[in-house]
N, C-alpha and C positions, 0 to 999 in steps of 0.2 A: 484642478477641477474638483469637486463638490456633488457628493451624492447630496439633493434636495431634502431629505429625510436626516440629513444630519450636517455638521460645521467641520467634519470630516475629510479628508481629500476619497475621493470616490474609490480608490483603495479598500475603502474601510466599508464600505456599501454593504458587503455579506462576502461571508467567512471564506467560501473560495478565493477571494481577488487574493488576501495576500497570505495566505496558509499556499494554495497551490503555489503561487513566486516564492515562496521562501522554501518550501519542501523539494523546488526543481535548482533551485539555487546552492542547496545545500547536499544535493546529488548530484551536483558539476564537482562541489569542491570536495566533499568528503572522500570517495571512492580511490583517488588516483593518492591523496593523504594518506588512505591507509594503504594501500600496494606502498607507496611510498614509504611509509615505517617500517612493514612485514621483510621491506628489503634491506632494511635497516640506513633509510635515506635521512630518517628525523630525527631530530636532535633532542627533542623534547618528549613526556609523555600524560599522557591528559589522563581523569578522573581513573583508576582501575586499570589501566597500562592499553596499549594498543587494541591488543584482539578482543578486551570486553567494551573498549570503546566501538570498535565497528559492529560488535554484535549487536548493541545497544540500540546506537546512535540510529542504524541503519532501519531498526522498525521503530524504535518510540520517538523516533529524532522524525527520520525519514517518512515515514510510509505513515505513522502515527499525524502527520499534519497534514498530509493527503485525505486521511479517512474523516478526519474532521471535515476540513473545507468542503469535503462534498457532503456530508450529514448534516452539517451547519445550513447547507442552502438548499439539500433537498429535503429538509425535514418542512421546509415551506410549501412547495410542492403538492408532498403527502397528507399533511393535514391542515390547510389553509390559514396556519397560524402564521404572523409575519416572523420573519426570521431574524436572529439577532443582526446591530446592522449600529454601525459609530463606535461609539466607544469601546463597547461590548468585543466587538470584534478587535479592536485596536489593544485593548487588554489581552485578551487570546493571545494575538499575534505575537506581541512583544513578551508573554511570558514562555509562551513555545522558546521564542528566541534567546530567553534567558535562560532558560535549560538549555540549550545546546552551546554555550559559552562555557559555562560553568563545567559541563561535561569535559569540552575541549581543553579549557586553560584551567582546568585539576582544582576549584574552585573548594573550598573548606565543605565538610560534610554537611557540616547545619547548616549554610543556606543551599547546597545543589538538591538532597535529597524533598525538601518541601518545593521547591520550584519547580523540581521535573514531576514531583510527585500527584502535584493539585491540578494541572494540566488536562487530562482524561477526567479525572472525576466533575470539572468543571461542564467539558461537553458535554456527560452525559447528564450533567441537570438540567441543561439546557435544549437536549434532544427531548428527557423524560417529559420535563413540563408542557412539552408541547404537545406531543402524545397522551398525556395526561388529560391538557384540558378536550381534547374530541376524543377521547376512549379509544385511541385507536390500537387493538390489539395485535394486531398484524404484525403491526414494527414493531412489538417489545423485543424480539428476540435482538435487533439490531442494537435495544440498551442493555440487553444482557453482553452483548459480545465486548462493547465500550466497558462495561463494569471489570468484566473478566480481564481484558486487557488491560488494564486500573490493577488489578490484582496481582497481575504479573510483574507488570512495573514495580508494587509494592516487593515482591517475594525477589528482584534482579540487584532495588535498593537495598533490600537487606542484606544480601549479599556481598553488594557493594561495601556497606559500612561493618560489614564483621570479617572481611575480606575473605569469605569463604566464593570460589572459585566457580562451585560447580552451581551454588544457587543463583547465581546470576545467568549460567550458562541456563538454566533450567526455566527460570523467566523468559528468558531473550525466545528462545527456542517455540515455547509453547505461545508467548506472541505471536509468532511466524505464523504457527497454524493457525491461531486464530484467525489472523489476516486472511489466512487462504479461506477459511469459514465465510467471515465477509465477501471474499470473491465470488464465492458462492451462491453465497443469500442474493448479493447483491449483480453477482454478471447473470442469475439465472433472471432477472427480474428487465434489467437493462438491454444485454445481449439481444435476446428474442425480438423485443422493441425496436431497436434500434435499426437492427437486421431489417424487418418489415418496414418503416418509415423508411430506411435508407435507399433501400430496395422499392418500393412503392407497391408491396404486397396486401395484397386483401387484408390480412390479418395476420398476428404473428404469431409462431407457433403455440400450442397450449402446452401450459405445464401440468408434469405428475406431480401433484401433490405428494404422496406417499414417497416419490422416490425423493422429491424436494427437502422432505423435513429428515428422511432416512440420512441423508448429504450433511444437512446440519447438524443432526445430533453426533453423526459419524467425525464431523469435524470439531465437535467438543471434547468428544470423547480422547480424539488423538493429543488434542491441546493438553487434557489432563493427563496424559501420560507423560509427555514431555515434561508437563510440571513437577509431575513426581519423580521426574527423572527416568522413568521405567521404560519410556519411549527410545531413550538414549540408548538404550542398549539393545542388542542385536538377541532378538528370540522370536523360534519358528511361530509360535502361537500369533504374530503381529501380523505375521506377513499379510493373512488374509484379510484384514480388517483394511489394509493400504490396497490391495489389489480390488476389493470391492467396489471403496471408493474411487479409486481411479478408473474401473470401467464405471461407475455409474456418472462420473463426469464426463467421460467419454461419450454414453449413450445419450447424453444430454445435447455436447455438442454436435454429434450426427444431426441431433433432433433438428437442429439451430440452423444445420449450415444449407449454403443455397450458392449454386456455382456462380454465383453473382458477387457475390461477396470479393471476392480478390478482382474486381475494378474499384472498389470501395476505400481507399487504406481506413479509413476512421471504421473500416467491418472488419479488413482481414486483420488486420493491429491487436482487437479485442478477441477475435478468434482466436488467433495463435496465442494471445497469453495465457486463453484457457485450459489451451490441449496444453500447456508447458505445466500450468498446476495437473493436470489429468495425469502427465507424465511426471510429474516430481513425486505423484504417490505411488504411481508403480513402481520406480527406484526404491522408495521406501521397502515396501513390497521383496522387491528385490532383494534390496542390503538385508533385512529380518531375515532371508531365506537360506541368504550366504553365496548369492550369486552374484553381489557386488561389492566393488571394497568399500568404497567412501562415502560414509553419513555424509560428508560435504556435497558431494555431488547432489545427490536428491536436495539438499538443502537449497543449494544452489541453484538447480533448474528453478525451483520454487520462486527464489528471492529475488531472482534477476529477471528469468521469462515471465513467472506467471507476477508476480508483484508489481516486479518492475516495468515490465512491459503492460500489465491494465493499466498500471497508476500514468504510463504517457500517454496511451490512448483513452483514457477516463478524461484525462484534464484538457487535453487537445479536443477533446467534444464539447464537455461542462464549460470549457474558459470560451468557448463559439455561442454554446445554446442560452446560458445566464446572460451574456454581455449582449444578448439582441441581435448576433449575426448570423448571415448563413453558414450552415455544417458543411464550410468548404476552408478545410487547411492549407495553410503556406504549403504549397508543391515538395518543399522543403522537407515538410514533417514526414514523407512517403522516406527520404532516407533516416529520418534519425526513427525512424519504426525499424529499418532495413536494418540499422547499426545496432539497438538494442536487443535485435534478436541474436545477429549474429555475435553478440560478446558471449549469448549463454555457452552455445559450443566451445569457445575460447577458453570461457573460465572453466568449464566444467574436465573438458576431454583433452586440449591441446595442453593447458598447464602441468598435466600428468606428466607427459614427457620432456616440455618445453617449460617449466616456472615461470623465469620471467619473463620469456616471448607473451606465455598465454595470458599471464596476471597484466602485462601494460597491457596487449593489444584490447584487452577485456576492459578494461579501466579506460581505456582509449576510447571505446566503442558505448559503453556507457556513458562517458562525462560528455561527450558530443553531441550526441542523441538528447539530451536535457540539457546543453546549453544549445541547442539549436528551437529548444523549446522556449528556453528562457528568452532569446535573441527576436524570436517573431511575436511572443506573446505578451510580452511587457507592455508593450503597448495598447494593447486590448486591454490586459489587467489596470492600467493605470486612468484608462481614456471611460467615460460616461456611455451608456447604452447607444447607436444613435436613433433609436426612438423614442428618447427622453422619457421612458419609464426606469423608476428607480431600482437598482439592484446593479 
């Protein structure tokens, strides 16, 4: 089938259809791939050896073609520009995808480095110009975040190719946060919304401004630590800078929440992702102060609850609301929301004592959870609106 606006298969209609299938797709296969090396199950080993492949793969692979597909189609949205949509998109697609080969099958440095490299900088010309032509200054910070992240990528590549160790770890890492920035900017603007629509409320909560922007700068600031490496390391002067943040997300979702919400899963799914980033900075917090052992842990709340679990309830809403259907998910997606939360305890606290109970059943509970996404939503992804408007 054929989006009308282009000779395209309707796939290629706008940047979510196949950035979000290819980003859930590639979180079925990646996750149990790397437990699977870490346990030493693989025989082979891709660009930068295992564990800088999963740190990599996992935000600029992963979660980096998530933030696209939904910026790609809701930059249309925001500023009434049309959105890219055929080829446009179909070049996207397949060059994400040629970064993540290249990454996996250990691919020569001079073509992996410019293919994973031009990827981001590409979105964000494509977010800018759009923003550009209606002045809209709202969203710049949204192309600073895409730049930044451009940057990291640069500073993880470099690494890569001088095979210094720690500057990839210092990219990878300070990515992360960024992302959680995004979640930010973008769960405080969605969440509220959503909650109210969902719910059928007058209006939806107001935001603090002051605290709103205080969140962001606060979540660049942590990014540029991580970059300089300075984040990676354990010192009491941090601690506060994590704890603040993580209550002021917290008081955000107090703000947000409404006992209604857990009949909702497409409410409680984005809820709980949030309090998991609220709680991945107060581990930080934490680990700076010396009352927890494991950077991992905080990392990991982060990357699995709070990333991972927005990015399936983001896409299980966006892949209903763009494709013209009602906001009522396969029955289905109420367990692989159930599964993705319950891998973060796995990973984070059972693997302590238990390795490889916690790391499969985590990997288990993740790769499930998104192909159970994959499984009901392909078909939506690949099928025409059915109110024959294009997109």
């Amino acid at each position: 089938m054929q989006d009308r606006r282009s000779t395209l298969p309707v796939l290629f209609a706008l940047g979510f259809r196949p950035l979000f299938l290819l980003g859930a797709l590639f979180a079925v296969v990646a996750i149990p791939l790397w437990i699977a090396a870490f346990l030493g199950h693989a025989d082979f080993s891709p660009s930068g050896g295992w564990l800088n492949w999963h740190r990599h793969e996992m935000i600029f692979g992963f979660g980096v073609a998530i933030v696209a597909g939904f910026l790609l189609t809701a930059i249309q949205a925001w500023t009434g520009v049309p959105a890219l949509t055929g080829v446009p998109v179909l070049g996207l697609a397949l060059l994400w995808l040629a970064g993540r080969l290249c990454w996996l099958l250990g691919a020569p440095l001079w073509l992996l480095i410019p293919l994973d490299l031009i990827f981001l900088p590409l979105v964000a010309l494509a977010i800018g110009r759009s923003l550009w032509q209606v002045r809209q200054t709202r969203n710049y910070p949204v192309l600073v975040m895409l730049l930044l992240l451009a940057l990291c990528n640069l500073l993880a590549l470099t690494g890569l190719a001088q095979e210094d160790f720690a500057l990839q770890r210092h990219g990878a890492t300070a990515a992360l946060w960024l992302i959680a920035g995004l979640m930010g900017l973008i769960g405080g603007r969605v969440i509220p919304f959503f909650t109210q629509r969902g719910l059928g409320l007058a209006e939806p909560v107001h935001a603090l401004p002051r605290l709103d922007n205080l969140l962001m700068a606060g979540s660049i600031f942590v990014a540029l630590l991580m970059l300089t490496g300075v984040g990676l390391r354990p010192s009491l002067w941090q601690a506060p800078i994590y704890l603040l943040l993580g209550l002021g997300h917290l008081l955000r979702l107090l703000r947000w929440h409404h006992a209604r919400i857990w009949t909702v899963p497409l409410l409680w799914s984005l809820h709980l992702s949030y309090a998991w980033l609220a709680l991945a900075l107060i581990a930080m917090a934490l680990w700076h102060g010396g009352w927890l052992l494991g950077f991992s842990q905080a990392t990991h709340l982060l990357a699995i609850g709070g990333m991972g679990g927005m990015i399936l309830a983001m896409i299980s809403r966006v892949s209903l609301g763009h494709t013209g259907r009602p906001l009522e998910p396969p029955l289905a997606m109420s367990v692989a929301f159930i599964l993705l939360n319950i891998a973060v305890p796995l990973r984070v606290w059972l693997s302590i004592p238990m390795p490889q109970t916690g790391y499969w059943l985590a990997a288990g509970c993740w790769a499930v959870a998104f192909a159970m996404f994959v499984w009901y939503y392909t078909p939506i992804l690949l099928a025409p609106r059915p109110d024959g408007r294009p997109g």
